[in-house]
C-alpha positions, 0 to 999 in steps of 0.5 A: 876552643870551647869543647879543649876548654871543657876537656882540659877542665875535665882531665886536672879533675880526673887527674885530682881524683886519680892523684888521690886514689892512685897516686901521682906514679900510677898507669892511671895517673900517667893515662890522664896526663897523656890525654891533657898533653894531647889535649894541649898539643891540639890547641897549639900549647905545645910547651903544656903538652910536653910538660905533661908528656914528661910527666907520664914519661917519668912514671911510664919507665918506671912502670913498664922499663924503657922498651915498652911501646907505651913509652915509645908512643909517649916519645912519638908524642913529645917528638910532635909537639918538639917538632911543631915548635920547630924543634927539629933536632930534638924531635928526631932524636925522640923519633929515633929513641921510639924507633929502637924501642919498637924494633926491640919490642917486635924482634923480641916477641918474634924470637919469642914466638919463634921459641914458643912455636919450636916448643909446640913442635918438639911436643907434638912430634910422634916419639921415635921407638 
């Protein structure tokens, strides 16, 4: 319990520091709150965990869009702690949303690649005289 003590401690200083140098929209803010949820979901305090997950959350969407697998990863983790509190409904709907972000996600960069590769090929492909 010592060692979350101490890493709790550390995190509401770095998130200070980074609140000042970054502001509280920031990736960098958003980072430090992440790492106090997790820390938090570790020593059972689920309902600080989710506070915090929110927050990150918040500034993800505002930062990367809803379909970005940083924010899929933030809903995973609210999902966990919703889940530990028995909160099963909610938590799978949490589960869900991350799902549609990363099957979106992946499907994107694969019609992506599949368009870049085609465009590799039409490049290389001897001209007809």
């Amino acid at each position: 319990q010592n060692h979350f003590d101490e890493a709790i401690t550390s995190f509401n200083k770095s998130l200070e520091i980074r609140e000042r140098l970054f502001g509280n929209n920031s990736r960098e803010y958003a980072q430090t709150c992440n790492g106090l949820g997790n820390t938090y979901h570790l020593v059972g305090d689920n309902k600080s965990a989710i506070s915090y997950f929110q927050r990150t959350y918040k500034i993800e969407i505002a930062e990367y869009g809803g379909n970005h697998p940083t924010v899929a990863a933030t809903l995973v983790n609210m999902a966990n702690c919703y889940s530990d509190q028995g909160q099963y409904i909610k938590a799978n709907s949490l589960l869900e949303d991350a799902e549609k972000i990363l099957e979106g996600f992946i499907k994107g960069h694969v019609i992506e690649s599949v368009y870049s590769n085609q465009a590799i090929n039409l490049k290389s492909e001897p001209k007809e005289t």
